[in-house]
N, C-alpha and C positions, 0 to 999 in steps of 0.2 A: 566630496571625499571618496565614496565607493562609485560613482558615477564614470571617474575620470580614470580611474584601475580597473574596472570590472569592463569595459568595454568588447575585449575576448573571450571574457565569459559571459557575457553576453549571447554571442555567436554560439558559443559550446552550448549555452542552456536551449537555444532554439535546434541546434542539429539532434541533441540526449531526444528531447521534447517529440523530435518528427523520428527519432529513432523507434522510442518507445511506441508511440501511435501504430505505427507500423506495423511491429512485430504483434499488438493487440490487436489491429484488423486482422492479420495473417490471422491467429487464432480463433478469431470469430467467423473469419470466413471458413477457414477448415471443420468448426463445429455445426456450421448451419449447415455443407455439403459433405458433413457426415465422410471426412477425408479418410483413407485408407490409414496413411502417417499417421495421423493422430490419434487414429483407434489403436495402433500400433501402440503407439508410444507409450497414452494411456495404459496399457494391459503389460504392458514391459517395465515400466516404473511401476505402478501398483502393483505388480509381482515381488519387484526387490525390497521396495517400504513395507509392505505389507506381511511378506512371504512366513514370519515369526513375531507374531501377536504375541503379545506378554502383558499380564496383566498391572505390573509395575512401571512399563512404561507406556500402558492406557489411562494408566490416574496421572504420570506427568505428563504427559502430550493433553491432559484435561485441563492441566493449570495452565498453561501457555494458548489454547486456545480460546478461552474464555478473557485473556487479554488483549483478542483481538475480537470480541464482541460487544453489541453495539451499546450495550448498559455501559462498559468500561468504559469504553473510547468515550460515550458520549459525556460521563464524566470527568476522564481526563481533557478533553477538549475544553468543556467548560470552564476547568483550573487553568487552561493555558489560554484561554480568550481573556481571564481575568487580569491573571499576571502581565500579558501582554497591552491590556489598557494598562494598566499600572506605570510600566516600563517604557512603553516605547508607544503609548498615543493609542485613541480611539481609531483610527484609520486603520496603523500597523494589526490592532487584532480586530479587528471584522475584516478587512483582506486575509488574514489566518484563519480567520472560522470560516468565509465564504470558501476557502481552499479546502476547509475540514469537510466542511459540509458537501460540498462535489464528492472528494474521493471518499469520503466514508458511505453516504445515501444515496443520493441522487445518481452518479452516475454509475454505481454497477446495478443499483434498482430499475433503472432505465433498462439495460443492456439486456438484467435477466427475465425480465417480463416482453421484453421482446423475443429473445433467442429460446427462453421456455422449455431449456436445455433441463431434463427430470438428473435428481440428486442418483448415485450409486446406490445400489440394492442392500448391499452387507455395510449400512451404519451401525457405528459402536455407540453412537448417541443419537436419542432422538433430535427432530429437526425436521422443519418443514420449508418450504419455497423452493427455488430451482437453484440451476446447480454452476451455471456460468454467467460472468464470472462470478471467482471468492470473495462474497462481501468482505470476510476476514483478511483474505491477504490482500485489498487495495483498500480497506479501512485503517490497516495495521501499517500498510507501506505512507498513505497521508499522513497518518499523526504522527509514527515515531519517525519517519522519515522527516516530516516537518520540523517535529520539535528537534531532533538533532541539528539540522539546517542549520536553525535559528539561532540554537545556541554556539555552535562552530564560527557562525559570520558574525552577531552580534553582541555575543558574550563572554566567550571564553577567548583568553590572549595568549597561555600556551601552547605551544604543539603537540605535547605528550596529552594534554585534556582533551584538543576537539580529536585525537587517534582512538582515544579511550572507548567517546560517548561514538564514533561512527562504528566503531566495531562492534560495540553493546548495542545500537542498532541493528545493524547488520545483524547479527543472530537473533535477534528478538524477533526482526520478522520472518528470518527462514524459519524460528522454529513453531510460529505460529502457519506460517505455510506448511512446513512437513507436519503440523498437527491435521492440517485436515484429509490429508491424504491418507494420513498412518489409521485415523477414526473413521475413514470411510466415508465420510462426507463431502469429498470433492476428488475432482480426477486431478490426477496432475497438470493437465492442460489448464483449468481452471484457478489452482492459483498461480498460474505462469500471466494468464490474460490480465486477472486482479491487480497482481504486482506490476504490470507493464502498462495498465489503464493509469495508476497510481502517480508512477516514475513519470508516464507525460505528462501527467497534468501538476504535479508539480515542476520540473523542469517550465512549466508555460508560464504556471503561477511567480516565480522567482525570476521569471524574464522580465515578467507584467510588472512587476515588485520594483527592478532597480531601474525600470524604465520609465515612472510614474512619479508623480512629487511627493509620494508617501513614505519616503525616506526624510527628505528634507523637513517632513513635518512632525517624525516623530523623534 
C-alpha cells in the first residue's frame, strides 16, 4: 500500500538525508579548524538572542528547554515505544526506539566527546559536558520530529490535523534550540549541527522504514 506511492519519496528521503549530513559535516568541520565564519556567526547571533536578558523570559526559555532534556525525552520515548508496540507491532517500535536512541544519545555523545568543543563562559544554568553538538536540539529534533512523522503518515487522516501537529513541532523545537542559546549554553552553530545531525538520521531512518518488511508486519 505505502510501498507502491511512496517510491518518490523515497528518493526525497535519501537526497533531505545526504542533505542534512552535509550541512552537519560542514559544521563540524568548521568547529574542529576553529573557522573564521563561524566565530563570526556565533558572536553575531549571540549578540542579537542574547543582546537583552530579562528575567521572564529566562524562567520561560527554562521550561522549554528542559523538554528537550534527557529525563523528559527519555520518558516520553518510552510512552511512545509502548504505545507503538501496542499499535503498530513489536518491530514498528524498536525501529522507533533504535531511531530514539541514535538521535537522542549515541550520536551526538559520540560527536561531542570527540570534537571536546568547551560549553560558553556566561551560562544562565548550570551544566556540565561539552558543547557540540546540542544534545537538546538533536534529542528534541528525533522525538518530536519522529513522533510528528509517525503520526501524519500513520494516524491522522485529515489535512488540517497533520498541518496542526507539523507546526506544533516545528516550534517546539525551535524553541528548545533558541533556549539554549538565549541561556547560554550553546553557540548557535551547535544547535544548527544537533538539528541537522537529527534531520539525517531520521530522513535515513524513514528510508530504512518503507524499504524493509516492517511495515507489512505491522
Amino acid at each position: 500500500m505505502l510501498n507502491s506511492k511512496k517510491q518518490p519519496a523515497h528518493s526525497i528521503l535519501l537526497v533531505s538525508g545526504t542533505f542534512f549530513a552535509l550541512i552537519f559535516l560542514f559544521f563540524w568541520r568548521s568547529v574542529s579548524t576553529k573557522a573564521e565564519w563561524l566565530t563570526q556567526l556565533d558572536q553575531s547571533l549571540n549578540h542579537l538572542i542574547r543582546s537583552d536578558l530579562k528575567e521572564p523570559f529566562i524562567k520561560f526559555f527554562k521550561v522549554f528547554t528542559d523538554l528537550g532534556g534527557t529525563m523528559i525525552l527519555t520518558l516520553f520515548s518510552v510512552l511512545l515505544f509502548l504505545f507503538l508496540w501496542k499499535t503498530k507491532g513489536l518491530l514498528f517500535s524498536l525501529w522507533a526506539g533504535f531511531t530514539l536512541l541514535l538521535g537522542e544519545l549515541v550520536l551526538p555523545q559520540i560527536v561531542k566527546h570527540i570534537e571536546l568543543r568547551p560549553r560558553p563562559l556566561d551560562k544562565l544554568i548550570s551544566i556540565s559536558g561539552y558543547s557540540f553538538p546540542s544534545g537538546h536540539a538533536a534529542g528534541s529534533t528525533a522525538f518530536y520530529g519522529l513522533t510528528a512523522l509517525i503520526l501524519i503518515l500513520f494516524f491522522l487522516k485529515k489535512a488540517r490535523q497533520k498541518w496542526i501537529i507539523s507546526i506544533l513541532a516545528f516550534l517546539l523545537i525551535s524553541l528548545i534550540m533558541f533556549s539554549r542559546v538565549y541561556l547560554g549554553v550553546h553557540y548557535p552553530s551547535d544547535v544548527f549541527a544537533g538539528f541537522s545531525l537529527s534531520a539525517s538520521l531520521l530522513s535515513f531512518s524513514f528510508y530504512f522504514l518503507f524499504k524493509s518488511p516492517i511495515l507489512q508486519r505491522s
